[in-house]
KEVO-649134 format. One record per residue (C-alpha): y, z, x; residue number from 1. Coordinates in Angstrom, 2 decimals, padded with zeros to 5 digits. Last residue first. Layout:
% residues N
+---------+---------+---------+-----+
|       v |       w |       u | num |
+---------+---------+---------+-----+
|       Y |       Z |       X | NUM |
...
+---------+---------+---------+-----+
This chain:
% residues 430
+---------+---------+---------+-----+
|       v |       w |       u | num |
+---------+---------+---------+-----+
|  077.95 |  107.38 |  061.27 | 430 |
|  074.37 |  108.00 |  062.60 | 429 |
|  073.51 |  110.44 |  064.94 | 428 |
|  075.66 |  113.32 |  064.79 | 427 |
|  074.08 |  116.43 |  066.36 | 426 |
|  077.66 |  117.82 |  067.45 | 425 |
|  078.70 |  114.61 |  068.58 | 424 |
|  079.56 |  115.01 |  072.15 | 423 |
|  075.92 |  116.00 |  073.23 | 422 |
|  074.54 |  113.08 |  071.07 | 421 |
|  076.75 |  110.35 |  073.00 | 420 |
|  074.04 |  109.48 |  075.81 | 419 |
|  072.00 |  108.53 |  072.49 | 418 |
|  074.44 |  105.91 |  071.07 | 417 |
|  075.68 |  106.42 |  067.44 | 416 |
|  074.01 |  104.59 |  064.97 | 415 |
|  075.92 |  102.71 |  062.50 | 414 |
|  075.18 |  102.60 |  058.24 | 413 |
|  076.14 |  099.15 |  056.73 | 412 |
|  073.08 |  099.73 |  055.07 | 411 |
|  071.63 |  096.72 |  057.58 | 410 |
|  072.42 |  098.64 |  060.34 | 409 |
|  075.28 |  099.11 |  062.77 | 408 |
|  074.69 |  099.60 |  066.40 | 407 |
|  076.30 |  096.03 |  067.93 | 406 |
|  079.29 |  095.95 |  065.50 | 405 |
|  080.32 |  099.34 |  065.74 | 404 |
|  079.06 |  100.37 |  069.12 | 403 |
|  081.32 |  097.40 |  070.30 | 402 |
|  084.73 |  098.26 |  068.33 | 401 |
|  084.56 |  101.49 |  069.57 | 400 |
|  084.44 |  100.16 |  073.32 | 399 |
|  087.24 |  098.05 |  072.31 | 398 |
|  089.29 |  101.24 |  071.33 | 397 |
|  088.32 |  103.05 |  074.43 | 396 |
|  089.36 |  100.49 |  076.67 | 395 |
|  086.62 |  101.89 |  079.95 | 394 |
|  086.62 |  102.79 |  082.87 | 393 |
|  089.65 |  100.37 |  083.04 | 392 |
|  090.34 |  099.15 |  086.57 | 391 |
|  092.53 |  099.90 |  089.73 | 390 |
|  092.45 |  099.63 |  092.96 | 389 |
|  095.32 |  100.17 |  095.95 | 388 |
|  095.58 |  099.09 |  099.45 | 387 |
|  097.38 |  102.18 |  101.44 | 386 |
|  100.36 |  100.48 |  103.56 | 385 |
|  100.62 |  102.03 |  106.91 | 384 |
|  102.45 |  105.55 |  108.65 | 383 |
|  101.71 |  106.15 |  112.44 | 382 |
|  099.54 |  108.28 |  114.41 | 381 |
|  098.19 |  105.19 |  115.96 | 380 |
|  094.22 |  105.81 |  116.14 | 379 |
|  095.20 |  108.70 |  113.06 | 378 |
|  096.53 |  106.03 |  110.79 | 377 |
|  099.05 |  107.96 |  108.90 | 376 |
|  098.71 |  106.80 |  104.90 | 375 |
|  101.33 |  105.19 |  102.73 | 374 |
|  102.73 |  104.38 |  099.24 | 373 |
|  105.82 |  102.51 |  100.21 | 372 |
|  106.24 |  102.01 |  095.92 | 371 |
|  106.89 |  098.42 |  096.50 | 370 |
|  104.55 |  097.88 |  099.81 | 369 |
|  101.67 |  099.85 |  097.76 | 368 |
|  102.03 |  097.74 |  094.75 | 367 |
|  101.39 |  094.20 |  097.07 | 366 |
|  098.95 |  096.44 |  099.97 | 365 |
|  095.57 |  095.36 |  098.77 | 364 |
|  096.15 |  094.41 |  094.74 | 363 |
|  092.06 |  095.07 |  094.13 | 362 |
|  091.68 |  094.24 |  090.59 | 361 |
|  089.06 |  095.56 |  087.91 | 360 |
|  090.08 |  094.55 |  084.06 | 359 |
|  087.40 |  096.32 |  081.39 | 358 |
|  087.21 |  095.44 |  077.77 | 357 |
|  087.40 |  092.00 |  077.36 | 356 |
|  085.49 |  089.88 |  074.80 | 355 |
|  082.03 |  088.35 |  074.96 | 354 |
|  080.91 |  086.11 |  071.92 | 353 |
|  079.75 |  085.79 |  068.78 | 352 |
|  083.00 |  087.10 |  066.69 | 351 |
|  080.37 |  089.39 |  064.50 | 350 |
|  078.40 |  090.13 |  067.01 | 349 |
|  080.82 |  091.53 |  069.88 | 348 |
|  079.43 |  091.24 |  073.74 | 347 |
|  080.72 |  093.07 |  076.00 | 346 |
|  083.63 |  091.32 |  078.85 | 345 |
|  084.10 |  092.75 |  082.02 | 344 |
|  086.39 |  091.17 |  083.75 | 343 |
|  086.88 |  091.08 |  088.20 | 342 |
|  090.46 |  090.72 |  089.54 | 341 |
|  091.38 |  089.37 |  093.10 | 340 |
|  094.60 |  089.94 |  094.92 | 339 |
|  096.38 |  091.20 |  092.03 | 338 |
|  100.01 |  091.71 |  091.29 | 337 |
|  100.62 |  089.25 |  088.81 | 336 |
|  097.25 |  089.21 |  086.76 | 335 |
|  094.68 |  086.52 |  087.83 | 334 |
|  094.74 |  083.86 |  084.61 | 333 |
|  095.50 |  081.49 |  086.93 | 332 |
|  093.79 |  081.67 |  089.91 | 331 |
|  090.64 |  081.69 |  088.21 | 330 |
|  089.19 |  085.34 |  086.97 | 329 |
|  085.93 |  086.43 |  088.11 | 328 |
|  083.83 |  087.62 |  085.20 | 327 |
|  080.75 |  090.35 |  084.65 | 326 |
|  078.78 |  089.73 |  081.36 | 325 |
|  077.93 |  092.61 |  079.05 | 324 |
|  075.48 |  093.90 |  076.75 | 323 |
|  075.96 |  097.54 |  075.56 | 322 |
|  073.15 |  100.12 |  075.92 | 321 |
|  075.71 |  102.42 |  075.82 | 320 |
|  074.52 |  103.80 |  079.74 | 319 |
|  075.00 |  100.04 |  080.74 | 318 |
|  078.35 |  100.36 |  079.47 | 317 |
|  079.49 |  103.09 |  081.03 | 316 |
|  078.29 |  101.95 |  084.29 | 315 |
|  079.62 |  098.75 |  084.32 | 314 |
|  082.94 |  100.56 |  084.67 | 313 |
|  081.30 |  102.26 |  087.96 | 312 |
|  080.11 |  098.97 |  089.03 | 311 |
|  083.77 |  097.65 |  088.99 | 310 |
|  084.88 |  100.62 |  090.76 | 309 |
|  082.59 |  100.33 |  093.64 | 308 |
|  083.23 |  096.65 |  094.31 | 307 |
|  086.87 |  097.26 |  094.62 | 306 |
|  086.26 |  099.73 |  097.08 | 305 |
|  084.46 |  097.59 |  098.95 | 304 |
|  086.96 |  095.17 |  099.07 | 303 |
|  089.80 |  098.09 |  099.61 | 302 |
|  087.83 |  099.42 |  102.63 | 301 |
|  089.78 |  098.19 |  105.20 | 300 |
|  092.88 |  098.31 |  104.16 | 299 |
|  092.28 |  102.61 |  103.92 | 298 |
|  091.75 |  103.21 |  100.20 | 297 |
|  094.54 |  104.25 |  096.67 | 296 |
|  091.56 |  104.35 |  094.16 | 295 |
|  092.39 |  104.39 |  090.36 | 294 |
|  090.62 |  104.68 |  087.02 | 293 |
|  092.10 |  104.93 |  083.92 | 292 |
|  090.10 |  105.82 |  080.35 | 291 |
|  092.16 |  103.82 |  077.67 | 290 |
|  093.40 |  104.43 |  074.62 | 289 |
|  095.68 |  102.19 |  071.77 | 288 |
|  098.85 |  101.92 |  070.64 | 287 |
|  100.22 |  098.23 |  069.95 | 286 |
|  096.90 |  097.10 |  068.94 | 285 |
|  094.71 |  093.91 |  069.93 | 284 |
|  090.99 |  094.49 |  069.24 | 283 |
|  091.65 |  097.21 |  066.64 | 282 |
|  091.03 |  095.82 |  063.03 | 281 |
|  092.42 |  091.97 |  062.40 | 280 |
|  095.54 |  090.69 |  064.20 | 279 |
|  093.32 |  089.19 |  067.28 | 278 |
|  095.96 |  086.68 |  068.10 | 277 |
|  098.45 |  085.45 |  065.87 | 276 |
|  101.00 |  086.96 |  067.59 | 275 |
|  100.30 |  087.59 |  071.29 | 274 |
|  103.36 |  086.32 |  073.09 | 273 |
|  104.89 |  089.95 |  073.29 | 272 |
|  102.14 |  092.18 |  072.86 | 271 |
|  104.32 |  094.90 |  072.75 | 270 |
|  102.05 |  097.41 |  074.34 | 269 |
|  101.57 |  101.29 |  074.70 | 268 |
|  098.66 |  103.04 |  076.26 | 267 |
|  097.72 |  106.54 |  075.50 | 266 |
|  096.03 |  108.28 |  078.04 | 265 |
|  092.58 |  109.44 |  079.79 | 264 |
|  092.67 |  109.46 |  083.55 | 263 |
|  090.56 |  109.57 |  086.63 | 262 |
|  091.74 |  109.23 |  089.80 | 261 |
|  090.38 |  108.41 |  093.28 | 260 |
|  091.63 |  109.03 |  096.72 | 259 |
|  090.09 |  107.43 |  099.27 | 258 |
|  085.70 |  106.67 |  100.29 | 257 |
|  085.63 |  109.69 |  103.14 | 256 |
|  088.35 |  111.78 |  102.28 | 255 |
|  092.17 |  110.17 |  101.94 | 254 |
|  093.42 |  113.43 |  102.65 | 253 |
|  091.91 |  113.96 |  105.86 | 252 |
|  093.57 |  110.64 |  107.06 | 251 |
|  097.35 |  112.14 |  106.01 | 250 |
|  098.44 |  110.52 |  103.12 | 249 |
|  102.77 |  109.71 |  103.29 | 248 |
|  104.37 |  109.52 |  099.85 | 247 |
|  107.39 |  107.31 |  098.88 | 246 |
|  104.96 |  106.52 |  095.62 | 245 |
|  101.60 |  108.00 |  095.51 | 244 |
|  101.56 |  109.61 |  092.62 | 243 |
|  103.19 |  105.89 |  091.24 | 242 |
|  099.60 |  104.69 |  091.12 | 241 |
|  098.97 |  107.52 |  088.13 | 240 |
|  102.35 |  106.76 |  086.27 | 239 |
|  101.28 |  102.98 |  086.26 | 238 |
|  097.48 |  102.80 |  086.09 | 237 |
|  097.74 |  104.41 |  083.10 | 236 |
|  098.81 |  101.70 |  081.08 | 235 |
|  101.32 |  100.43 |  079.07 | 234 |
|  103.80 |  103.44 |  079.31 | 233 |
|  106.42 |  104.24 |  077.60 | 232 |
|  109.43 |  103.39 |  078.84 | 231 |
|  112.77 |  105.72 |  080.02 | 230 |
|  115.65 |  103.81 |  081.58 | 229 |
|  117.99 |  106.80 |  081.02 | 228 |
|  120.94 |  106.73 |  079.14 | 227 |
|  119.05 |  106.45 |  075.77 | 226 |
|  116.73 |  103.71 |  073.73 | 225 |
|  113.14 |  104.04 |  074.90 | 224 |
|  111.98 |  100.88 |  076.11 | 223 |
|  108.46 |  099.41 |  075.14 | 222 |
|  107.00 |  096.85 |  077.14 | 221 |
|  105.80 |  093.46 |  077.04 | 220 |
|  108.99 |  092.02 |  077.41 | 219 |
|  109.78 |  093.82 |  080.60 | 218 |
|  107.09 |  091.63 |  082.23 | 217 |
|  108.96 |  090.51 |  085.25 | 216 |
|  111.23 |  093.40 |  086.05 | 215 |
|  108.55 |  095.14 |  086.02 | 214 |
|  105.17 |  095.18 |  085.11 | 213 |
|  104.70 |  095.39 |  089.33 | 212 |
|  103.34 |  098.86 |  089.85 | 211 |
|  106.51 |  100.34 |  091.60 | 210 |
|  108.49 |  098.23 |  089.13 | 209 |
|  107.13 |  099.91 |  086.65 | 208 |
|  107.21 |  103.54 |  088.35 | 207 |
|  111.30 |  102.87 |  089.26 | 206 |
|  112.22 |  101.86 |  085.85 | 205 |
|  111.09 |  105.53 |  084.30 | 204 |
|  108.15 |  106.82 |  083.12 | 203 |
|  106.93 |  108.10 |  079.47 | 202 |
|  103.24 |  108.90 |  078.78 | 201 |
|  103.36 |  111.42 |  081.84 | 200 |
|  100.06 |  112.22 |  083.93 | 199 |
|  096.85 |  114.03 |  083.45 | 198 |
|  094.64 |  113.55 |  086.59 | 197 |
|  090.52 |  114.09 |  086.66 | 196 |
|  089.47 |  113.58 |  090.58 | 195 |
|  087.35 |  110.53 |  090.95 | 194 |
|  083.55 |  110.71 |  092.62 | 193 |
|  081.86 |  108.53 |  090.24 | 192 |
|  078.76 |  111.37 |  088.74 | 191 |
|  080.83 |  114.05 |  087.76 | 190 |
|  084.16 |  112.91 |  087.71 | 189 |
|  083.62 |  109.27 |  086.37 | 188 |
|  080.72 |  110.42 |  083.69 | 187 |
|  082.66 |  113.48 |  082.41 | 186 |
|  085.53 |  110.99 |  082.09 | 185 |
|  083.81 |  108.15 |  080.09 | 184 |
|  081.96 |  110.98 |  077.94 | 183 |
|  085.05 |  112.89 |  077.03 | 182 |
|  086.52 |  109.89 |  076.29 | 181 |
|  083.67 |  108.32 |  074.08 | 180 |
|  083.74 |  111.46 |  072.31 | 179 |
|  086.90 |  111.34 |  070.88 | 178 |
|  086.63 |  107.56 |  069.50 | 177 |
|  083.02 |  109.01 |  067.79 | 176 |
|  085.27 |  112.03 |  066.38 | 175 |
|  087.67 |  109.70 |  065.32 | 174 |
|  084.57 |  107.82 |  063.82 | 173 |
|  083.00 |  110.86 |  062.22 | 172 |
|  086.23 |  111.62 |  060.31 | 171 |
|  088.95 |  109.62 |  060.23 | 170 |
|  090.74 |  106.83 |  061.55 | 169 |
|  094.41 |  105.05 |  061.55 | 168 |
|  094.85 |  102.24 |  062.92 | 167 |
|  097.89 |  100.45 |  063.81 | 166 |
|  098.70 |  096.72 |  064.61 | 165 |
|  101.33 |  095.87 |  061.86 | 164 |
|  103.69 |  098.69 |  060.93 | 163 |
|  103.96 |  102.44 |  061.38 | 162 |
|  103.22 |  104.95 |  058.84 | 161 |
|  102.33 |  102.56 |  056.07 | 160 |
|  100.74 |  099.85 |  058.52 | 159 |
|  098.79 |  102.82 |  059.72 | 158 |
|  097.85 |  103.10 |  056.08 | 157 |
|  096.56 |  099.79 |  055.96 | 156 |
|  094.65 |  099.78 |  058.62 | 155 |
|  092.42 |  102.31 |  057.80 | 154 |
|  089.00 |  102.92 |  059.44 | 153 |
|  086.79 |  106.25 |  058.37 | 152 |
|  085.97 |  104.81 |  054.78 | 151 |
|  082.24 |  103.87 |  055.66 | 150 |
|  083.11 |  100.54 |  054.08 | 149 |
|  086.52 |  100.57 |  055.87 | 148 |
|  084.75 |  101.07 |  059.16 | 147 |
|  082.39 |  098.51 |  058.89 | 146 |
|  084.47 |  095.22 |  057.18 | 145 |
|  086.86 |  096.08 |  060.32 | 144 |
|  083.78 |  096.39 |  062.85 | 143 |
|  082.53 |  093.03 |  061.65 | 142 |
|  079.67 |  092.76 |  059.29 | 141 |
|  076.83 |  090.81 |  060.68 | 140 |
|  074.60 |  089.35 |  057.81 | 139 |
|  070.74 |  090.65 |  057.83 | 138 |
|  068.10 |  090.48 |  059.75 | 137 |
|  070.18 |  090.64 |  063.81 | 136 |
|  069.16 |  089.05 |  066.69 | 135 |
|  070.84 |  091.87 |  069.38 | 134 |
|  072.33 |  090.54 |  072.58 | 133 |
|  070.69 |  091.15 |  075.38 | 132 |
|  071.75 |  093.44 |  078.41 | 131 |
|  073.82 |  092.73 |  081.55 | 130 |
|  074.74 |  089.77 |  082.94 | 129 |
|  076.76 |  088.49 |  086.22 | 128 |
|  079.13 |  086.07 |  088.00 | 127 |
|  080.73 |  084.27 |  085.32 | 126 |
|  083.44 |  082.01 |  086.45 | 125 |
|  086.77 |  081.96 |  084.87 | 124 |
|  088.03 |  078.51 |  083.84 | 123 |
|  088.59 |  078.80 |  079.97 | 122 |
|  090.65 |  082.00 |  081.32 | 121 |
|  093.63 |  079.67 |  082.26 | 120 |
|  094.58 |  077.44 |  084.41 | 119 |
|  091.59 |  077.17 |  087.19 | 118 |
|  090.51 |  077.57 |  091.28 | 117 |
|  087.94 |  080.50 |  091.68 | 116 |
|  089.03 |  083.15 |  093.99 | 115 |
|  087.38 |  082.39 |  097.32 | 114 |
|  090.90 |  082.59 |  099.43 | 113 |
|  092.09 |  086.02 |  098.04 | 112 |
|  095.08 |  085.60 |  095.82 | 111 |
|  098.61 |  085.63 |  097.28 | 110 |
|  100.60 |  088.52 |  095.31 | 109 |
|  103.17 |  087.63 |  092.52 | 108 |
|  107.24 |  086.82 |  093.50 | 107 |
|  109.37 |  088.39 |  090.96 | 106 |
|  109.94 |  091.11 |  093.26 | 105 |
|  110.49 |  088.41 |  096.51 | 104 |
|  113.76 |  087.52 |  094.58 | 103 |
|  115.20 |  090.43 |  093.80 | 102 |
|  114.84 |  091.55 |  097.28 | 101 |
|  116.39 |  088.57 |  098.75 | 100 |
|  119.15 |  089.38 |  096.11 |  99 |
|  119.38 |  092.89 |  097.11 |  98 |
|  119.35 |  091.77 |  100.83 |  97 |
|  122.29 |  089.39 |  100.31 |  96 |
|  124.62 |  091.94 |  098.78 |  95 |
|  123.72 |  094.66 |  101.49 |  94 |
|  124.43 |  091.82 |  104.13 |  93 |
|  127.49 |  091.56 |  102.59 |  92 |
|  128.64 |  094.51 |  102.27 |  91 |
|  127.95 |  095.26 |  106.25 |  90 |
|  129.61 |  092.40 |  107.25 |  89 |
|  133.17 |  093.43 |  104.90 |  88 |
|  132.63 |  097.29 |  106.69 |  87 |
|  132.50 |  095.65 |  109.79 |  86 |
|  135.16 |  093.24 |  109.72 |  85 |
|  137.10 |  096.95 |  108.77 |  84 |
|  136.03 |  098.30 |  111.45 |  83 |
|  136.98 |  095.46 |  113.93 |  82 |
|  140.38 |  095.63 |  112.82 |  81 |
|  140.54 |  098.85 |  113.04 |  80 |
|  139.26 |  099.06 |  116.23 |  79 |
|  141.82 |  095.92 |  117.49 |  78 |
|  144.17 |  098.31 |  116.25 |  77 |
|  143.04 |  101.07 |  118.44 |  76 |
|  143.10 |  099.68 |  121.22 |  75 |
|  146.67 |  098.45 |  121.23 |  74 |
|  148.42 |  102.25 |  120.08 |  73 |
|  145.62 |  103.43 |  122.91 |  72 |
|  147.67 |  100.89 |  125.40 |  71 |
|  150.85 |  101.78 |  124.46 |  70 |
|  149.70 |  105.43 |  124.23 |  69 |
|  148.70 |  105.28 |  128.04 |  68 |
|  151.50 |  103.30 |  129.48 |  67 |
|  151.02 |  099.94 |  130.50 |  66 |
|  151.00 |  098.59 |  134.39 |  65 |
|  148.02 |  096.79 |  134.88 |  64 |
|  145.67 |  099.43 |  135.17 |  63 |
|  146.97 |  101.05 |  131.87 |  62 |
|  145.49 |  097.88 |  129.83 |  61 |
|  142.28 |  097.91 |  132.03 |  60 |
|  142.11 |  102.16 |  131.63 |  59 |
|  142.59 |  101.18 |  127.95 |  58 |
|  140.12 |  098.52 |  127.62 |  57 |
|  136.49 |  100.49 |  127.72 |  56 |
|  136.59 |  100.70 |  124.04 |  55 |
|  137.30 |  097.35 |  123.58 |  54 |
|  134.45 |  096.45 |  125.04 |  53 |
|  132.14 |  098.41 |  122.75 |  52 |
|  133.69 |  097.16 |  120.14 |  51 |
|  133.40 |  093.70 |  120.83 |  50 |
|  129.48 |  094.84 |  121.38 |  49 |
|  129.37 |  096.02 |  117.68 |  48 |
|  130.95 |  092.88 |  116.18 |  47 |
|  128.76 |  090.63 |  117.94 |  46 |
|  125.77 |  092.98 |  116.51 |  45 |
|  127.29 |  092.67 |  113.29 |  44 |
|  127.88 |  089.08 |  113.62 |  43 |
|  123.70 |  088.69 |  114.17 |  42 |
|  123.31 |  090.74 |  111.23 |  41 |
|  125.45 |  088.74 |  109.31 |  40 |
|  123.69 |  085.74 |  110.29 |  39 |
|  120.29 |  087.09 |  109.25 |  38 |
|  120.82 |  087.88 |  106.22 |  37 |
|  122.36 |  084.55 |  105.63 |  36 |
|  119.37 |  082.69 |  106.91 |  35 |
|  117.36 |  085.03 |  104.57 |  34 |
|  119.20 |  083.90 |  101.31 |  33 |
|  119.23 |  080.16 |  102.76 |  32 |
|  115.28 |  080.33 |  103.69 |  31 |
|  114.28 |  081.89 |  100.36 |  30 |
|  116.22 |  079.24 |  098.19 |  29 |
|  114.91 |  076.57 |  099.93 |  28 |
|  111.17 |  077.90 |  099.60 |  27 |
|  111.95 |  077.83 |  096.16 |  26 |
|  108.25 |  079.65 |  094.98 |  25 |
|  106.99 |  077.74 |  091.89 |  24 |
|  103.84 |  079.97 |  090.14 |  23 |
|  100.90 |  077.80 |  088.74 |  22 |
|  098.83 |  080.23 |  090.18 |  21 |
|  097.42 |  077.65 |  093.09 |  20 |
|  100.81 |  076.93 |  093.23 |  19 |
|  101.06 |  080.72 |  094.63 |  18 |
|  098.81 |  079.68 |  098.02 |  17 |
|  101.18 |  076.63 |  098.48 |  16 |
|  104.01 |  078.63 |  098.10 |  15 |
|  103.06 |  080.59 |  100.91 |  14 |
|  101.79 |  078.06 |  103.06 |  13 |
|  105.50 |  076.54 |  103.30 |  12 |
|  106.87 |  080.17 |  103.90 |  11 |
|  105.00 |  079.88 |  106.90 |  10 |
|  106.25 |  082.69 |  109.23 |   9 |
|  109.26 |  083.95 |  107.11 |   8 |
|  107.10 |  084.77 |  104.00 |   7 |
|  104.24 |  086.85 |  106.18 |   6 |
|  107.15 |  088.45 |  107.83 |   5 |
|  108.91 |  089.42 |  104.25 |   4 |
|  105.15 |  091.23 |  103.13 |   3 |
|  105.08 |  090.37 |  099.72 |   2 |
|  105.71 |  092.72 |  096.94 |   1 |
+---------+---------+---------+-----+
């Protein structure tokens, strides 16, 4: 969420900045809800002082010649009355700050100044490469036409179980999916610095909103039907952020370069406004798996920090020998509550061109303000806004999908990776 005295000092420059996302802020509609807030708080404080002065009007009353409990019976009614004015000013205000609140939720964050002007992902800039792709000899099967001719990817039974957008896999290649987490995670908490986390697959309103998927993207979501508002999740980014919600960090805790997670889960998407897109094999699935990573930093070192994680997602794929290009996203294709967002995207033969697998955004202090995530700055001793980071380390599915198409041979045979040999039991070649 944005920071209300940010919004009240040039609300004008505001909405400027979000036009540059296509997003409409009512300026109007701002002012009037926080003109309002601020009028009852003014009568309040009227409110407060006329009681204040009417407490002191009994010896007054009495002074000029009327008895004590006439003049307490007198008193006291003007209490009441201003009591109850009170009460009717304090409702309101409550009313007007929950839709001032509503408001600035759906509001996304103001983009760093140097992001790249643009519509839509046409109009990212590429900052970086990695790796070549491979000329291939022979005809490029796709990973779908691969897996179902080694007979360890099946789509059509997880249509049976399920429905569209499930995969079901076996042998080899689950183990392969398998071992790229435990390789991912071994990699980020051995060699990155981030503390291993296991979190819930199911969290409540409160963590989505916390994050910012909600209640702007509830579409894309899946709700669990009950008394509770129960989701599953569509990321890990979202239970493990919300650790830090209505938490205070001291300094010590926050180490040297912040706290950082890393986290293997299940991820759950509608893909609301998808169809038609990517319905073949397991580029776009409902349920798929993801290795998390998240840094909750001092302000000050969030653009560093953001830096750092990105490289550390390059990592994997540099050690898979997988060629990639590094992206900054335009203004508007930058997710809602990020301040800047690096892609990677690795290279898949058989479309013939770079795809997403890894989304890097620094959100500074948006998420932080809506879950008050905090630390104690020890110059001040008191609490601030962390700035929080997160990014894929990496898709796990899409990962698959790249050491399908990009190792397979001309037997329709695939080679496994060689910094995946320890996880494979001696398995070289799927």
């Amino acid at each position: 969420m944005l920071d209300i005295k940010t919004v009240r000092q040039d609300p004008e420059a505001v909405a400027a900045q979000l036009a540059r996302r296509g997003f409409e802020f009512d300026v109007a509609a701002f002012q009037a809800l926080d003109a309002r807030r601020k009028q009852a708080d003014m009568d309040s404080q009227a409110l407060l002082a006329e009681r204040k002065s009417a407490s002191k009007k009994i010896g007054q009353l009495v002074g000029e010649g009327m008895s004590v409990d006439a003049a307490k019976a007198q008193v006291n009614e003007i209490l009441e009355k201003i009591a109850a004015q009170l009460d009717d000013l304090t409702d309101q205000a409550k009313r007007v700050q929950a839709e001032l609140d509503e408001l600035l939720s759906g509001v996304p964050n103001l983009l760093a100044t140097d992001v790249p002007d643009g519509k839509g992902e046409d109009e990212n800039v590429e900052l970086a490469r990695w790796g070549e792709p491979r000329r291939f000899d022979f005809p490029v099967l796709d990973h779908v036409a691969l897996g179902e001719k080694l007979q360890q990817l099946d789509a059509e039974t997880g249509g049976k179980i399920t429905g569209s957008r499930f995969t079901v896999m076996y042998g080899p290649l689950a183990r392969l999916h398998r071992a790229l987490i435990q390789f991912m995670l071994n990699l980020h908490t051995g060699e990155h610095g981030y503390r291993e986390i296991y979190v819930p697959y199911i969290v409540n309103w409160e963590s989505l909103h916390g994050t910012g998927q909600l209640p702007k993207f509830a579409e894309d979501l899946f709700k669990l039907e009950g008394e509770q508002d129960y989701y599953l999740i569509p990321t890990a980014e979202v239970p493990v952020t919300n650790v830090a919600r209505d938490r205070i960090f001291e300094d010590a805790e926050l180490g040297e370069h912040g706290v950082r997670f890393a986290c293997h889960s299940p991820c759950f998407r509608s893909e609301a406004g998808s169809y038609g897109r990517d319905t073949r094999g397991m580029i776009r699935q409902h349920q798929f798996e993801k290795v998390e990573l998240v840094q909750l930093v001092r302000p000050q070192e969030s653009d560093a920090a953001l830096e750092a994680l990105t490289g550390h997602a390059e990592r994997v794929l540099q050690l898979l020998e997988l060629p990639y290009r590094k992206m900054a996203l335009c203004a508007g294709d930058t997710g809602f509550s990020a301040h800047r967002t690096y892609d990677l995207e690795v290279w898949l033969p058989a479309q013939e061109t770079y795809r997403e697998i890894s989304s890097c955004s620094n959100f500074r202090d948006f998420q932080a303000r809506r879950m008050q995530a905090r630390w104690r700055n020890p110059e001040t001793g008191k609490p601030e806004l962390l700035h929080t980071i997160n990014g894929s380390g990496l898709a796990v599915g899409r990962t698959l999908v790249a050491i399908l198409e990009n190792c397979q041979q001309a037997d329709g045979s695939v080679t496994v990776p060689s910094v995946l040999a320890p996880y494979m039991g001696g398995l070289t070649t799927l």
